[in-house]
N, C-alpha and C positions, 0 to 999 in steps of 0.2 A: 504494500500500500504506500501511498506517495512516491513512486519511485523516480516517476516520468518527471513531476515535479522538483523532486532533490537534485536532477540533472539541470533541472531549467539552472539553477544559481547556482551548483558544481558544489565550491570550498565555503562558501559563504552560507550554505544550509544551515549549519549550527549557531554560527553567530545570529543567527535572525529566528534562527526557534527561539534562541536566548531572549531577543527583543519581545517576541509575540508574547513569550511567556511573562512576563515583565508586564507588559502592560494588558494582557487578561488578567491578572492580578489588581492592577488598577481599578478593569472592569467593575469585577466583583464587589469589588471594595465602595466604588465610586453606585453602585446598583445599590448594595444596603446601603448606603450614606444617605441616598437619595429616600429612598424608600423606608426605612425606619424614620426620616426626616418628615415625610408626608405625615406620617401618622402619630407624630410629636409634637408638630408645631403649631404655633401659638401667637395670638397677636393681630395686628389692622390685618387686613388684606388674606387673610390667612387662607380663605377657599383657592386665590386666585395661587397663590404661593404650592397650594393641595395640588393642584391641578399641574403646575408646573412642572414639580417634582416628584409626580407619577409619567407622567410621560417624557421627562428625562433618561429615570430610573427603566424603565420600559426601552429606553434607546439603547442604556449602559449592555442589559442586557443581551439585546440585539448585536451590539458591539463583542460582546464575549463570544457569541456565537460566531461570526466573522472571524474572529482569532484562532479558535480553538478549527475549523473547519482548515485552516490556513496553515497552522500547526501538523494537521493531521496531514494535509499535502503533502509536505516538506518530510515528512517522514518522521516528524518529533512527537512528543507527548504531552498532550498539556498539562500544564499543574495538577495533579489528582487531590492535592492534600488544601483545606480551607488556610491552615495552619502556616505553610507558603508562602499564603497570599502578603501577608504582615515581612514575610521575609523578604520576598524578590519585587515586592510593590514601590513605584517609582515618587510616588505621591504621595499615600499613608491614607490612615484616616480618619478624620473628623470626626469624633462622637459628638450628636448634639444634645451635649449637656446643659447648653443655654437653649430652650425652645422655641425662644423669642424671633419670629422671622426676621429680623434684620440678620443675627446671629446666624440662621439657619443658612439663608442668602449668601452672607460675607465668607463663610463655609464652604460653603457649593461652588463659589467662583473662585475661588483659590482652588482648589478641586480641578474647577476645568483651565484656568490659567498654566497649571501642571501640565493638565493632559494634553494642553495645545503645543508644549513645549514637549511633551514626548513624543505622539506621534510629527512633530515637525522635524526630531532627530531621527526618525525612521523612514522620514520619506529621505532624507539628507544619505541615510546609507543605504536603501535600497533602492535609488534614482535608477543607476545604470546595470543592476547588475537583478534587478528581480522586480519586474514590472505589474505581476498582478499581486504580489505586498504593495509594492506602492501604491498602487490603483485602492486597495482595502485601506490604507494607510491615510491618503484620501481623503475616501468617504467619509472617517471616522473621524478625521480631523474637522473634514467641513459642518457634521452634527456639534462638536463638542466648541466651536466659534459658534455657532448659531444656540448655543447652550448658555455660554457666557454670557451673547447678549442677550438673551432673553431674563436671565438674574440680573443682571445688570439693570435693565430696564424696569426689572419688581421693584430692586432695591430704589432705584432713582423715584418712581411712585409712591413708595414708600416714607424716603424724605421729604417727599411733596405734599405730604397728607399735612406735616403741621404748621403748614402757610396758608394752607385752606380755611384755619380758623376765626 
């Protein structure tokens, strides 16, 4: 299994299982962060904030999926172990101990300000030498900008609510 594919990128197959695995770590991570956040948080705006961060966490997912299928091509393994995840994770993770939506917010875009910086180092090594990583690499980048701003854009509503008064 993935053989045809371990030849596309030759020597460079392992260093990029390394990366995938790396940042489906992220995934997971950045999936509950999201998603235990939906169901914690607290404060103005809070439905709109609900809604956001189910359909992030719903992407994060989507994302792991993309990685680990990519993984599997190349001939590698994905993370089996949750326990991993804390260990080869690029980013980390945010418990939201404060469930205050600003909190939850300023969390979650640091989050993806990370993950923008990670896959933008994976398109930087998989450019010439393995095109449909990059091509995944990508997609997951152009969700996880379109992620940012959209927190970005709560959090700005959200400062805006006490000028309204």
């Amino acid at each position: 299994m993935g053989t045809k594919g371990r030849e596309l990128v030759g020597e460079h197959a392992d260093k990029i299982i390394k990366l995938l695995n790396k940042a489906l770590c992220d995934e997971w991570l950045a999936y509950y962060q999201y998603w235990i956040g939906s169901k914690v948080v607290k404060g103005p705006m809070k439905d709109a904030v609900i809604a956001e961060l189910i359909q992030h966490a719903n992407d994060e997912l989507r994302h792991a999926d993309m990685l680990v299928t990519r993984i599997l091509e190349l001939g590698g393994t994905p993370v089996l172990s949750p326990k991993e995840w804390f260990e080869l994770t690029n980013c980390g993770y945010d418990a939201p101990v404060d469930p205050f939506v600003k909190m939850v917010l300023e969390q979650n875009i640091k989050g993806e300000q990370c993950a923008i910086d990670t896959y933008s180092e994976i398109l930087k090594i998989t450019k010439d030498i393995d095109p449909i990583t990059y091509n995944i690499a990508l997609q997951i980048l152009t969700d996880e900008v379109e992620h940012e701003e959209d927190l970005q854009s709560l959090l700005e509503d959200l400062e805006n609510l006490k000028f309204l008064k």
